[in-house]
C-alpha positions as CSV (number, residue, x, y, z in Angstrom):
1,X,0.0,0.0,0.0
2,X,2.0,2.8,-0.8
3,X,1.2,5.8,0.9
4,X,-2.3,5.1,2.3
5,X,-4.2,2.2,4.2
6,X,-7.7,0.9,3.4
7,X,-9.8,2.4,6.3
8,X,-12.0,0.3,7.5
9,X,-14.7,4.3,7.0
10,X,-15.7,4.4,3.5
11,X,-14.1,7.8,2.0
12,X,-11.8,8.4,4.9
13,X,-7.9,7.1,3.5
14,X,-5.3,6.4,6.5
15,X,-1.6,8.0,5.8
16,X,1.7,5.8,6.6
17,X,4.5,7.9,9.0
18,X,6.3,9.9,6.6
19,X,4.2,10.3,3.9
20,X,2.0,13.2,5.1
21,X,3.9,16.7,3.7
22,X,2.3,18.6,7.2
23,X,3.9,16.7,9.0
24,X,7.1,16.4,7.5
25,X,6.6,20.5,7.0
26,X,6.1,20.6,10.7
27,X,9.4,18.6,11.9
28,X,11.5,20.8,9.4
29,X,10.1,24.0,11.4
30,X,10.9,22.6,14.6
31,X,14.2,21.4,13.6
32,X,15.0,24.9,11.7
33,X,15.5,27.0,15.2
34,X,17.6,23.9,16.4
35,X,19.9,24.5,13.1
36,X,20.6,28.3,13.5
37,X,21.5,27.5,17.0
38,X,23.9,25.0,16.1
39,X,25.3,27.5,13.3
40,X,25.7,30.9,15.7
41,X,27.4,28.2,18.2
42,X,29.8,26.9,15.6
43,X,30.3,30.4,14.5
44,X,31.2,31.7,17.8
45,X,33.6,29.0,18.9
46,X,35.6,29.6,15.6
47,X,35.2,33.7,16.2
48,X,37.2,33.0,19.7
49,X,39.7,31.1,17.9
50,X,38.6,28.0,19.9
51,X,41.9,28.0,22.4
52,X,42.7,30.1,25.4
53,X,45.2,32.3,25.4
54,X,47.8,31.5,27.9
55,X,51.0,32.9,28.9
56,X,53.7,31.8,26.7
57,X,56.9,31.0,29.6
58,X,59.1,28.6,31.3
59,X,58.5,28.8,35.3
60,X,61.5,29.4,37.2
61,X,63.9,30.0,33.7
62,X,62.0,33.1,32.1
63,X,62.7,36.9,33.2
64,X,60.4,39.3,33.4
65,X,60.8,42.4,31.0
66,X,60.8,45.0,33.3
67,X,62.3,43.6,37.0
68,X,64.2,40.4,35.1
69,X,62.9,38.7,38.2
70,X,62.3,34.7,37.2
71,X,58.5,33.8,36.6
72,X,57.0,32.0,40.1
73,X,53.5,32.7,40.7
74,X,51.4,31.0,38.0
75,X,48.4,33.5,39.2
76,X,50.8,36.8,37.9
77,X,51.8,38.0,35.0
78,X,51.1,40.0,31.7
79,X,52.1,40.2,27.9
80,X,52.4,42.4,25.4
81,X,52.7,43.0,21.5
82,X,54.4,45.7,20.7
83,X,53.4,47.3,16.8
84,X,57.1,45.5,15.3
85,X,55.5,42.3,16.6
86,X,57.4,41.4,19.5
87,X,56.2,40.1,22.7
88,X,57.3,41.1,26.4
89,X,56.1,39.2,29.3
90,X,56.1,40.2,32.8
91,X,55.7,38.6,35.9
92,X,53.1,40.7,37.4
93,X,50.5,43.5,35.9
94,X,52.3,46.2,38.0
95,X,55.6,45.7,36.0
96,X,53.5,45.8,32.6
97,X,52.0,49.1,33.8
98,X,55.8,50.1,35.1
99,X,57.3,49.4,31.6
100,X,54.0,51.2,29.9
101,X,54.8,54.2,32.3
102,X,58.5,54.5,32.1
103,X,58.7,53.7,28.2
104,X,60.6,55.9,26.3
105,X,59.3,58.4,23.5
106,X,60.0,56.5,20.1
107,X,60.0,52.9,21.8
108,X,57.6,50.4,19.7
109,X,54.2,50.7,21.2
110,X,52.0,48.3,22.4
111,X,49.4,46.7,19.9
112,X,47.6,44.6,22.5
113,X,48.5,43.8,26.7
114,X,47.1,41.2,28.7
115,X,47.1,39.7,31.9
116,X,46.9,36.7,34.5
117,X,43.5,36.1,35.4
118,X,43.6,35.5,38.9
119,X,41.1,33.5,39.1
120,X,42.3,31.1,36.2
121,X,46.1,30.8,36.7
122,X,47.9,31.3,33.3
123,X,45.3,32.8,31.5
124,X,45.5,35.7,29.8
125,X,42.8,38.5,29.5
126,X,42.8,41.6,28.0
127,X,44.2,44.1,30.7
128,X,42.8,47.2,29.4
129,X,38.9,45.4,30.2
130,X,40.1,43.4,32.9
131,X,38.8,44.5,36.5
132,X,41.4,44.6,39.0
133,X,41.5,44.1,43.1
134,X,44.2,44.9,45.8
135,X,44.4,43.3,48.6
136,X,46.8,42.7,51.5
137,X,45.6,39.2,51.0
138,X,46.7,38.7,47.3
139,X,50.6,38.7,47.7
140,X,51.9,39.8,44.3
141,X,55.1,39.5,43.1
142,X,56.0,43.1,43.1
143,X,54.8,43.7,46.3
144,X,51.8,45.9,44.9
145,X,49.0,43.0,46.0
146,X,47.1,43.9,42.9
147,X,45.6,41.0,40.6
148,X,43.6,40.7,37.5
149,X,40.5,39.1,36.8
150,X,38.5,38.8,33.5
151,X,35.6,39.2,35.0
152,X,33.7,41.9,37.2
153,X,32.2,39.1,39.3
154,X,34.7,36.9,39.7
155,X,36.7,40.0,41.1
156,X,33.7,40.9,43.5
157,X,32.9,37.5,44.9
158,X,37.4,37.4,45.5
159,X,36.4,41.0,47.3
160,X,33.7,39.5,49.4
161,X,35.9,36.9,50.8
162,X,39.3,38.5,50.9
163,X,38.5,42.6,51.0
164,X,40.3,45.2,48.9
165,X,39.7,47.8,46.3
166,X,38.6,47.0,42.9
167,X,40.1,49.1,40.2
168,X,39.7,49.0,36.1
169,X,42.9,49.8,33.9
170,X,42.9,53.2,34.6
171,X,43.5,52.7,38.4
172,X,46.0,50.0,38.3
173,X,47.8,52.3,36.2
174,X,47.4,55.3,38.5
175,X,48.7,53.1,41.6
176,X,51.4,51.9,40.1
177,X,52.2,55.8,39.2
178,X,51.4,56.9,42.2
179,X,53.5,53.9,44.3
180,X,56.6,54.4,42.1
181,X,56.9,57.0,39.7
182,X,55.1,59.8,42.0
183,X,56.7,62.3,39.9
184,X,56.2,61.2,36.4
185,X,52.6,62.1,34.5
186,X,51.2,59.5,32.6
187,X,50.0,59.6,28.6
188,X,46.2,58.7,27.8
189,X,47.4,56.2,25.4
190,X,48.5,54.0,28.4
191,X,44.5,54.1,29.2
């Protein structure tokens, strides 16, 4: 019987699964949301680039770029690229911020600069949207106690149970002025 059954009603014809174009119209709507989901996810993960971006050094052998101390504290650091394409790493976002403030006029400037996540040791975020917190609890390596953190609310529940002062870019940069270059002003493009 292909396509309909006998009925056992005169006039009235009985449809086999699959045969009825409703139906089959029907799944293809409920399946077409399911689709563009799957499409704006794919999309996304391949807009990210798919891997995290983590800080690119050897533990206990690398310098920094400003205090050539030896990386130690998997929960510090920073990077930059400067515009000729070279990348600086530092072993806490006060030394970035240092080097930023005490660069030379004419020295390559930075393209992009990151830092540790605090709250994801090794991961890098970008430092100009990161949210910062100091804390007499958060022993950086510097000695400024000031950590990074991708994300406003990860850096508000570390407030709640450890105190401080959040700060954006702008403050972090300020402190570290303020804490050891009193006299020097600092440009907006470091903002």
């Amino acid at each position: 019987m292909s396509g309909a059954e006998r009925s056992p009603h005169p006039g009235v014809q009985l449809r086999t699964p699959g045969t009825d174009s409703n139906r089959d119209a029907l799944t293809f709507t409920m399946r077409l949301p399911l689709v563009i989901l799957s499409i704006i996810l794919l999309l996304t993960a391949v807009s990210c680039g798919g891997e995290e971006h983590v800080i690119r050094v050897q533990y206990l052998k690398t310098e920094c770029g400003y205090c050539r101390m030896l990386f130690q504290d998997r929960a510090f650091g920073a990077e930059m690229l400067l515009e000729n394409d070279s990348v600086l790493v530092f072993d806490a976002t006060e030394c970035l911020a240092a080097y930023l403030i005490s660069s030379k006029p004419g020295s390559p400037r930075a393209r992009q600069i990151w830092s540790v996540d605090y709250s994801r040791p090794t991961h890098l975020c970008d430092a100009r949207k990161a949210t910062y917190l100091r804390s007499q609890k958060i022993l950086s390596p510097m000695g400024v106690n000031i950590a990074a953190f991708e994300s406003t609310a990860e850096a508000d529940s570390a407030r709640v149970r450890i105190g401080g002062n959040r700060m954006d870019w702008r403050g972090a940069v300020g402190l570290v002025r303020r804490l050891w270059f009193p006299n020097r002003a600092v440009a907006d493009s470091l903002y």
